[in-house]
N, C-alpha and C positions, 0 to 999 in steps of 0.2 A: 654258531648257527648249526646246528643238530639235522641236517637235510644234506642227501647229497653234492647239491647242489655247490656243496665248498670245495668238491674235485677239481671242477675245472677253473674256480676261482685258485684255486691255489696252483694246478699245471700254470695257469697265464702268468700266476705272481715268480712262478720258478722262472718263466720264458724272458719278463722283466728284467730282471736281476741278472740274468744271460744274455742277453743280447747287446750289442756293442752296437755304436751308431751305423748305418747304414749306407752312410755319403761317405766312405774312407777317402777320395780322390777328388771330393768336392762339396765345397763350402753349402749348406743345406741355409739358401737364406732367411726360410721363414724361423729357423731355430735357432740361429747365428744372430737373428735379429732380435729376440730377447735376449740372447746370452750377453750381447754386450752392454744393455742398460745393467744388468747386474756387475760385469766385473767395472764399469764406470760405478755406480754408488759405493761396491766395497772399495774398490782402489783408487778411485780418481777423486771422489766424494761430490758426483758432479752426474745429472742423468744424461750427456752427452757424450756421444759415440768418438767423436772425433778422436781423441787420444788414444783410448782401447784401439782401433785402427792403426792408429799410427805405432803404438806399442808393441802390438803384434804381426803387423805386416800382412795383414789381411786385407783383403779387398770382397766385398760381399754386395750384393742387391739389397732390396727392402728395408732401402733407408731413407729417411728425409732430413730436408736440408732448410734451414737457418740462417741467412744474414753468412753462408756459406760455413755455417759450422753444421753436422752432421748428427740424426736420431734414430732413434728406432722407430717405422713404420707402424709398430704394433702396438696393441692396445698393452698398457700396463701390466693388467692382473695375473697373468700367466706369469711373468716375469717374477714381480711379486711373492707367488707362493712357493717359484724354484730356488728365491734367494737364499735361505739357511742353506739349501743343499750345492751350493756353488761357494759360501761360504765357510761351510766345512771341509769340501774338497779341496779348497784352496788352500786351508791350515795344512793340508798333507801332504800337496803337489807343489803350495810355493804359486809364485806371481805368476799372473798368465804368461803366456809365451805359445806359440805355435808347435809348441810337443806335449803342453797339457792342456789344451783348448778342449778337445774333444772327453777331455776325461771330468772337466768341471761340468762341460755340458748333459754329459750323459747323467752324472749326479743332479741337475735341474731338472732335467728329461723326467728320471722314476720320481723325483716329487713332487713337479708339476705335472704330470702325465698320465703314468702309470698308475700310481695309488688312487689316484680319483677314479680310474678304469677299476681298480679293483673295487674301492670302495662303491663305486656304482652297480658293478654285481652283485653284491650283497645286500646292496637296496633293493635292486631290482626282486632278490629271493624274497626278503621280507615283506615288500609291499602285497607278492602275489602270494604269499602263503596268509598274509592277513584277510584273504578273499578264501582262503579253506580252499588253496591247491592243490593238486598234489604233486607230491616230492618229484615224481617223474616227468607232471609238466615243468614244473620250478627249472627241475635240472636244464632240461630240453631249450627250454625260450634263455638263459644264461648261457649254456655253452655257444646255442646263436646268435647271441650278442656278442661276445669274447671273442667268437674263431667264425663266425661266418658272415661279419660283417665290417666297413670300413672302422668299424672303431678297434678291430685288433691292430691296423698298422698306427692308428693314430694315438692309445695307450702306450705305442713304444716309439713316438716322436715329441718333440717338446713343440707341438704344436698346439693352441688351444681348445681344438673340438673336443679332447679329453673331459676335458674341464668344464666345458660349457657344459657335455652332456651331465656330467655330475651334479653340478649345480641348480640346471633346469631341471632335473628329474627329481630332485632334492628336494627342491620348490614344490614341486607338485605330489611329490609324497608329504611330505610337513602340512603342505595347506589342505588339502583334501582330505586328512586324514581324522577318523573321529573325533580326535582332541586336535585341532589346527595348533598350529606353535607360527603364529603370524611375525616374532623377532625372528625368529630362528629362519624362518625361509624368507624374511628381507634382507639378512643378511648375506644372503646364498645367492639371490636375485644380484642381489648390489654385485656381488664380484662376478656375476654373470656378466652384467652387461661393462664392467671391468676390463673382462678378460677379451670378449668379443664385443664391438657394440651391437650388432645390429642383432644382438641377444636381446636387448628391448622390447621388442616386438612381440615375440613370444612368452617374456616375463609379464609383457601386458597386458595379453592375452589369459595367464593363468590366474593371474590377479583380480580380473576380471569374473571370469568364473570361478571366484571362490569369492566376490564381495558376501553374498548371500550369510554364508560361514563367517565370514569377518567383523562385518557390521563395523561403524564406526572406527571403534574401539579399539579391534584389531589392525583395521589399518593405518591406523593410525601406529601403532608399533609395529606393521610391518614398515612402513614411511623411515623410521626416525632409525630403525635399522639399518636400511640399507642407506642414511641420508653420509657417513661417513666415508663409505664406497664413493659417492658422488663428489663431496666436498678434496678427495683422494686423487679422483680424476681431474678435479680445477685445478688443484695445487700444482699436478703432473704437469696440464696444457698451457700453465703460466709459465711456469718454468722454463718449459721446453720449447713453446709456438707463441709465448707471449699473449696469448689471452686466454680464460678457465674454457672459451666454450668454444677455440680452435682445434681441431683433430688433428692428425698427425698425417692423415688424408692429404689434406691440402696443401702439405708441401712434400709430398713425393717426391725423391728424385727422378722416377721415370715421368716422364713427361707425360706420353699414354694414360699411366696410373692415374696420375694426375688429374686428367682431362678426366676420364671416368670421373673419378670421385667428384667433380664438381656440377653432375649431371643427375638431378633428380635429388634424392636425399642419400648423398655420399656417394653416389651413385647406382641407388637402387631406384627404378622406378617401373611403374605397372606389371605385372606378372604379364609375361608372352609364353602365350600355348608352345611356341617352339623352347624354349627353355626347358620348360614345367616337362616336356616330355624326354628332352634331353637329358633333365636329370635323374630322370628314373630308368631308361632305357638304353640312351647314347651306348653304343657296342662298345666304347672305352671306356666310359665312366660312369653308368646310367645304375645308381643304388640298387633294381631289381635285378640289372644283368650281371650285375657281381656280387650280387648279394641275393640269389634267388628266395631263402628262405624266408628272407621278410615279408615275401607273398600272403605267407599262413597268418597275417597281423589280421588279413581279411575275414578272414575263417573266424575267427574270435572275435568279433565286434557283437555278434548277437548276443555269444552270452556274457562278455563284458556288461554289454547295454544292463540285460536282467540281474546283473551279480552288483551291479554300483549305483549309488545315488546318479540321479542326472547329472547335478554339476561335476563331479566326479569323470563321468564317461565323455562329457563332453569337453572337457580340458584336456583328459587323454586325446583325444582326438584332435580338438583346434590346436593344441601345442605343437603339433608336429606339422600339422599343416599347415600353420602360419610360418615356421620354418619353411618348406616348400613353397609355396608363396612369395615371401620375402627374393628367396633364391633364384626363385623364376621370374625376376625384374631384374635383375643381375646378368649386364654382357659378358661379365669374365666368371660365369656359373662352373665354369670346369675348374676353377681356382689353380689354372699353371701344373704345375708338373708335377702331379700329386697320385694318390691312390685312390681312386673312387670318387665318388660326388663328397668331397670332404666338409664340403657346408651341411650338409643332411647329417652327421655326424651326430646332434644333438638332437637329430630328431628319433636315432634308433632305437633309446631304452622305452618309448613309448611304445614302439612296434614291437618291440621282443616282449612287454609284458600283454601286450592282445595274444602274443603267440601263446603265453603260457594258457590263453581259454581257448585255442582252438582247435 
């Protein structure tokens, strides 16, 4: 990529590769809880947590429970794409154990995590320079996605939103774009809602506005793309909960969690004006009060509008608000002890590219 813009891509990729996990003193559960479905498939050959636990003497949150055998709470996909890199650090480091947990993890972390953050900044350059930006906006709305938003801590945790955001954005560059590539972004879709479910929502949304684009034919092979992502997740929730179309929700070991997820659809239901404002605002966690810059997405929506086909402009738009939306029927909207509104995560690279027109 010939544009400044690869400065701060490449500062973030150096920051990556530097930075060491962040919980030194304590078990980080939402990353602990993928890590162990991966050392159970390469070592145990079994997607059950129990043994990984008892192997390494660990005790962690965000797990569920089985017929009183033990899983991961999380959705698959994330898991999934850190596995080569938790398999390679283990040819190095040898069988897990509580002195090299954090070092196979942190090898999952930049595969599942980080790369997709980078690789998403470099989408983000291409899609807006294919709108005839220039390199100074490009750069601008990139380095505010990278460093002035919740997706810089969440590139350097092995938590989903990385991922999501790469893939939803992915989607929405593929399908909107002059030549749509309707495999290519079903595929991307599928391990969206993979990786997170309630990525759904918004992959339905973009889908939506691009039938126009797609016509039959297309979606029909965006369908058959992502149909192995879906048949991925049956296999998982047989395995694991005993039937293709139980979640991992519903058997929480918190009780709480629990009870949530079984209220509304997993337990999201109607958007609440108190939410929807908490998540932008809230003094602790509220996406503009810690993320001011994403302000300026506003500023750019006029010439967005004149610079893009409509279906275009309006899939930038309902994508991220049907994230917001979703989020805001959501009681546990602040997602626990985290950095920011970490659900709004995938909604950022939409915002950062309105930045680059305004």
């Amino acid at each position: 990529m010939k544009s400044r813009a690869v400065w701060p891509v490449l500062l973030y990729a150096a920051l990556a590769i530097l930075v060491v996990p962040v919980f030194p003193h304590f078990i980080s559960p939402n990353e602990f809880s993928r890590w162990v479905v991966a050392v159970a498939i390469v070592d145990f050959h079994t997607v059950e947590a129990t043994p990984v636990i008892n192997a390494t003497h660990t005790r962690m949150e965000d797990l569920a429970t089985v017929n009183g055998k033990l899983y991961s709470n999380k959705a698959p996909g994330g898991t999934l794409v850190g596995l080569p890199a938790y398999a390679i650090a283990r040819a190095i480091v040898g069988p897990p154990s509580p002195h090299n947990m954090r070092t196979t993890l942190n090898a999952m972390r930049i595969l599942g995590a980080s790369v997709p953050a980078i690789l998403l900044a470099l989408w983000l350059a291409s899609v807006a320079k294919q709108f005839g930006l220039s390199d100074d906006r490009i750069t601008l709305a990139v380095t505010a996605m990278l460093f002035g938003t919740p997706l810089f801590a969440y590139g350097l945790l092995f938590f989903a939103h990385a991922l999501s955001a790469f893939t939803l954005f992915g989607a929405f560059a593929l399908l909107m774009s002059r030549d749509p590539r309707p495999a290519s972004a079903g595929a991307l879709i599928g391990l969206a809602v993979l990786s997170e479910y309630p990525n759904a929502i918004p992959a339905a949304v973009l889908v939506l506005c691009a039938l126009p684009q797609l016509r039959i034919r297309g979606l029909l092979k965006l369908i058959a793309a992502g149909l192995p992502f879906a048949i991925l997740l049956g296999v998982y929730n047989k395995i694991a909960f005993g039937s293709v179309f139980t979640l991992s929700s519903a058997h929480e070991v918190d009780a709480n969690i629990r009870e949530l997820a079984g209220s509304g659809l997993f337990g999201v239901g109607l958007p609440s004006p108190e939410y929807l404002l908490r998540l932008l605002i809230d003094p602790s966690k509220g996406l503009f009060v810690l993320s001011p810059v994403l302000l300026f997405a506003f500023a750019g929506l006029r010439a967005a509008w004149k610079a893009m086909p409509r279906s275009t402009f309006i899939a930038l738009v309902a994508t991220p608000l049907s994230i917001l939306l979703t989020f805001a029927g959501y009681p546990n909207w602040f997602g626990g002890w985290t950095v920011g509104a970490r659900y709004l995560v995938a909604a950022v690279p939409f915002l950062a590219l309105l930045i680059s027109f305004a």
